[in-house]
C-alpha positions, 0 to 999 in steps of 0.5 A, a space after each residue: 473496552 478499557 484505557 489500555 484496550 483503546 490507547 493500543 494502535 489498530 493497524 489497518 492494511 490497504 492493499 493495491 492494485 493487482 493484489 487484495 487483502 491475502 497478499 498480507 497474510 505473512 505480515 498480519 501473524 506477525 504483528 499479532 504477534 506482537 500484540 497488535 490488533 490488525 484489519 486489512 480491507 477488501 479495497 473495490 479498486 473501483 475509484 478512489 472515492 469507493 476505496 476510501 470509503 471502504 477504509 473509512 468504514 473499516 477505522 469506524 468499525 474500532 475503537 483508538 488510534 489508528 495505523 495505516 499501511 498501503 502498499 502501491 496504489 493503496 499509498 494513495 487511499 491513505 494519503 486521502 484519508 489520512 488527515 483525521 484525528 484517530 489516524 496517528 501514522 502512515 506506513 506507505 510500502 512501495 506505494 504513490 503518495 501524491 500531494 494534494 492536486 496530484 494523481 498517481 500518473 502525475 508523480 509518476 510522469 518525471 521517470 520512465 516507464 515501469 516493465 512492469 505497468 507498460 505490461 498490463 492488460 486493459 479490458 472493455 470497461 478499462 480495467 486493469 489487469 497482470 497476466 500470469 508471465 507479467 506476475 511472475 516477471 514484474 509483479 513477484 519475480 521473488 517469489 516460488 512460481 506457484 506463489 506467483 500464480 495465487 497472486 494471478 488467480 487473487 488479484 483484483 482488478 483495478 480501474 485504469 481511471 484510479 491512477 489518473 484521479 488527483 487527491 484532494 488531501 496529503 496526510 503525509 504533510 500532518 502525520 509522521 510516515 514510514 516508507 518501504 522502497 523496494 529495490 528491485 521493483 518492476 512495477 514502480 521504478 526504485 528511484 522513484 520510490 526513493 523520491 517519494 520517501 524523500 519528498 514527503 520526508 519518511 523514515 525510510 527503510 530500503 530493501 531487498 525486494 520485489 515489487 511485493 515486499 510484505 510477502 518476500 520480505 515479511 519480517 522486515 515490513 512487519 518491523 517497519 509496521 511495529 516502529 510506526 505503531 510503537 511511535 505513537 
């Protein structure tokens, strides 16, 4: 592989609960586009330490610096294993990013209660899930209907002990983050978005979305993904 090949930026795509790696499928083509090589992970949702694990096997799988974008909890995926030496800057969209010691509960405990998460359903073994009318409602009442009930057929399960689990790592105090708020969120309260890109000091890009931004607003989130990669 050569100099160039290496010192351009993988841009690799974390993806959250309720979702799997499809729900990228407009911003992947642009950021090709724009020359970058681009993975997004199947995360298990199983744990942190499974997702983690998954994306660290992703970043061993290329070569050169490394991006990384999560989006709702997979902010907390990066914000763990963010802090190595390839990985040069964190996009974080409508997403946790706790500081070491802290759970995604944790951060979200100084506001109240989200529509959308105090809708979900909770099977035996404590998994997590959205009903079709929570989806259309919470999770992407900004999208066609039909887009909405992909989303429910595709979403991945995730386990409820993943957002009570404290990181033991905060990338975002070593590496330079970006932050997608999106202002009409349902499943995490816009204010505290807000207080996230400002407590770990992100540039910050509002739009207006949903709690799903990289599929209702592609071009904006896509952008925000470029000035990270170009940054570097």
């Amino acid at each position: 592989m050569s100099s160039t090949e290496t010192s351009t930026p993988i841009i690799i795509l974390v993806h959250g609960a309720f979702a799997d790696g499809s729900s990228w499928g407009r911003v992947i083509p642009r950021l090709q586009a724009e020359g970058f090589a681009v993975v997004a992970v199947q995360n298990p949702l199983v744990s942190l330490d499974d997702d983690v694990a998954h994306v660290q096997r992703a970043i061993d799988r290329t070569k050169g610096p490394v991006v990384l974008v999560g989006h709702s909890w997979g902010g907390a995926v990066i914000t763990q294993i963010g802090d190595q030496e390839r990985v040069k800057s964190l996009v974080y969209i409508a997403a946790f990013a706790p500081d070491a010691g802290q759970s995604p509960n944790d951060t979200l405990k100084p506001f109240p209660p989200s529509a959308g998460l105090s809708g979900v359903s909770v099977d035996k073994d404590r998994f997590l899930t959205l009903k079709p009318e929570g989806m259309a409602r919470n999770f992407a009442q900004d999208l066609p209907a039909e887009e909405a009930a992909l989303l429910t057929a595709t979403q991945g399960p995730v386990a409820a002990a993943c957002f009570a689990t404290k990181v033991s790592a905060a990338a975002w105090k070593t590496k330079p983050a970006w932050y997608v708020v999106a202002a009409n969120d349902r499943m995490l309260p816009p204010d505290f978005l807000r207080a996230t890109a400002s407590r770990i000091g992100a540039r910050t890009v509002e739009v207006d979305s949903g709690h799903a931004p990289h599929l209702s607003r592609p071009d904006a989130v896509a952008a925000v993904i470029v000035e990270a990669a170009r940054s570097i």
